[in-house]
N, C-alpha and C positions, 0 to 999 in steps of 0.2 A: 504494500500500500504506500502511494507517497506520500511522503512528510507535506502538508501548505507550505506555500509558498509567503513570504515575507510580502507583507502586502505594504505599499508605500505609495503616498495623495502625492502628486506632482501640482502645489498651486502656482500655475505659471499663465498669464495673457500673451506673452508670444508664442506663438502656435509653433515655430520653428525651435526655438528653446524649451520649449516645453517638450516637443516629440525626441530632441536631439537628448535632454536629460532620462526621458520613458527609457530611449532605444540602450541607452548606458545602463540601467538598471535592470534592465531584462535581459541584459549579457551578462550579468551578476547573478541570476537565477531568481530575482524578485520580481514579483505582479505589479507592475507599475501603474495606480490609475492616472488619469489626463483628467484636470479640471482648469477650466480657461476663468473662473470667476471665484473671488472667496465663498458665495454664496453655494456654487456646484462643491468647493473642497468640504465645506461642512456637511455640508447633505451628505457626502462620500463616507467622509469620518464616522456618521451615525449612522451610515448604514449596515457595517461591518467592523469586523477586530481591521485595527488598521495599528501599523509596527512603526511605522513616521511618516512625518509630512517635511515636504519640500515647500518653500513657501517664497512666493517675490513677495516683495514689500509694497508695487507698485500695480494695484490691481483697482480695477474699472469697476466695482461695488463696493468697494470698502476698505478703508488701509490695510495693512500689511499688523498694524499694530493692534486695532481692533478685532481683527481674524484671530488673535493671538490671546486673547481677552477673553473673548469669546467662546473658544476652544476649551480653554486653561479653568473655565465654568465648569467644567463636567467631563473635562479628557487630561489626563498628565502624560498622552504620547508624547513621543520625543519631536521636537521642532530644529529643521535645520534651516535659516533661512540663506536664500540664493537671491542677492540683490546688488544692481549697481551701486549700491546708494553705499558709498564706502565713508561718508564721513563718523568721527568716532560716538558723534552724539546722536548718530540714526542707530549705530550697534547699541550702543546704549540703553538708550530706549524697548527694544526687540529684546534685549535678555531681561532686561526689567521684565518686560510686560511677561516675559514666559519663556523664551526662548531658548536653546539649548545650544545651538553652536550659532556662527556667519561667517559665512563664503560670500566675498565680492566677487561679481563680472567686471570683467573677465577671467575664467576661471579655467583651469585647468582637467580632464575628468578622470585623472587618475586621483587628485586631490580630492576631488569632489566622492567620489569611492571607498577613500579614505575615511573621511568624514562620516558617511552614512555607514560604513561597518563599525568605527568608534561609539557612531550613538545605538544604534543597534546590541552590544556589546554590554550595553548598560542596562542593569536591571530596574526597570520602572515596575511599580505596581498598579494595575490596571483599579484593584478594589472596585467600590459600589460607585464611584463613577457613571452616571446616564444623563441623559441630556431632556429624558420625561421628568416631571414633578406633578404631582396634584395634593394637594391641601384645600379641605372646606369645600367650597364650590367652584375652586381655580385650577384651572389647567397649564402649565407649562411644559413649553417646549425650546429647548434652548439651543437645538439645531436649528430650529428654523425663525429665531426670537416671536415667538406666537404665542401668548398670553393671553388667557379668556377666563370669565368667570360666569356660570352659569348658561356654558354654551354659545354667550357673544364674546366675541374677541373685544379685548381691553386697550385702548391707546397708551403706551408708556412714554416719556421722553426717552434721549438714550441714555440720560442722569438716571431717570426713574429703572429703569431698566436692568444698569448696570449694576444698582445697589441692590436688587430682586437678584439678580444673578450671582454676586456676590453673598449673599443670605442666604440664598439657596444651597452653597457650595461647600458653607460651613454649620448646616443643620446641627439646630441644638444646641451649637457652643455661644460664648460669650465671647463677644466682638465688643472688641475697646473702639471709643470715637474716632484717635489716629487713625488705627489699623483700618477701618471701618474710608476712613476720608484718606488715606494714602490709595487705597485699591481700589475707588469710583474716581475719588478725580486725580491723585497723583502725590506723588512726593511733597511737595510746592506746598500744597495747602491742608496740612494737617493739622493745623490749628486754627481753621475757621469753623469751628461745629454747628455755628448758627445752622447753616449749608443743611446740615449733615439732618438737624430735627425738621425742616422746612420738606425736605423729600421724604422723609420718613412720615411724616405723618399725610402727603401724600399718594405716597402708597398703600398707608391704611383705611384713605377716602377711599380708595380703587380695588384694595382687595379685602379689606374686613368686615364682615356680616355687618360688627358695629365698632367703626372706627375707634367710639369713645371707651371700647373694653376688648380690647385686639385681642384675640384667640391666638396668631400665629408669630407678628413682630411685637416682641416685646421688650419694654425699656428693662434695663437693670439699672438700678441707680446710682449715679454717681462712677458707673464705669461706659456704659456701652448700650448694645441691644442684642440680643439674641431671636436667634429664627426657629421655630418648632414646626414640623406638619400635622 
């Protein structure tokens, strides 16, 4: 019987780099899929066990960093990103937000080979990781950012969004304000917590039976909020 095959998302919008990284990975013995959009990579991610993702930084639905964000919600695959963008505050950025290696273009594909058997190599835990949720009368889906409560889908902002995402990701524990405001909006601003109550209790307009006695976000005082389902 044979062993699967190493499965690995290719997110690339050039179609010529994109086939030319596939055809390299498929001479390695890996199932290379092809996604020309972030939105196809994640679709792909949830559709199956997937071993890493190739990712440009420079895609036509959505940065490079948000894909990563996104991802990093409810997948801890390994992320190698493949981007022109070689200055040191774009890598920066990218392993912040999740990332695990970066390869600049122009790139070499022995190097490149290199790279993806190293991360390969590395033991990740897949754990309970999914990208479904449901709590109460709320359905989430975090491959396809789709949030509904009671069968209509809900408008979030990407603020609103982001910290549902985040809550979602650390069910049950106790989230401090910083931590809480470093991972929606960033390093920069972890001590403006006003921010931090002003979305918070807008997402308990949008997803709590009764905002005024939240069943799922709840304050702890004097430290943070916790998320229960």
């Amino acid at each position: 019987m044979n062993e699967p095959k190493t499965r690995v998302i290719v997110v690339e919008d050039e179609p010529q780099i994109r086939r030319f990284v596939c055809d390299a990975l498929r001479k390695e013995g890996c199932a290379a899929i092809e996604a020309g959009t972030a939105r196809q990579g994640l679709d792909q991610a949830a559709a199956d066990k997937t071993d890493l993702v190739i990712l440009d930084l420079g895609l036509p639905d959505m940065s490079g960093i948000e894909f990563i964000r996104d991802l990093r919600t409810w997948s801890p695959v390994p992320i190698l990103i493949l981007s022109a963008r070689s200055a040191e505050q774009d890598k920066i950025a990218a392993l912040d937000a999740g990332a695990d290696d970066y390869l600049s273009k122009p790139f070499a594909v022995g190097e490149l080979l290199a790279r993806v058997r190293a991360l390969l190599r590395r033991p990740w835990q897949d754990g309970s990781a999914r990208p479904q949720h449901q709590f109460g009368e709320v359905e989430v889906d975090l491959s396809r950012r789709i949030v509904s409560r009671a069968g209509v889908e809900v408008h979030l902002t990407q603020i609103e969004y982001r910290l549902l995402a985040v809550m979602l990701a650390n069910n049950g524990k106790v989230m401090t304000h910083r931590h809480l405001m470093q991972e929606v909006w960033g390093p920069g601003h972890t001590e403006q917590g006003h921010y931090l109550r002003i979305y918070v209790g807008r997402l308990r307009q949008k997803l709590e039976a009764d905002p005024a006695l939240p069943q799922h976000i709840l304050t702890e005082t004097g430290v943070g909020y916790r998320f229960q389902t």
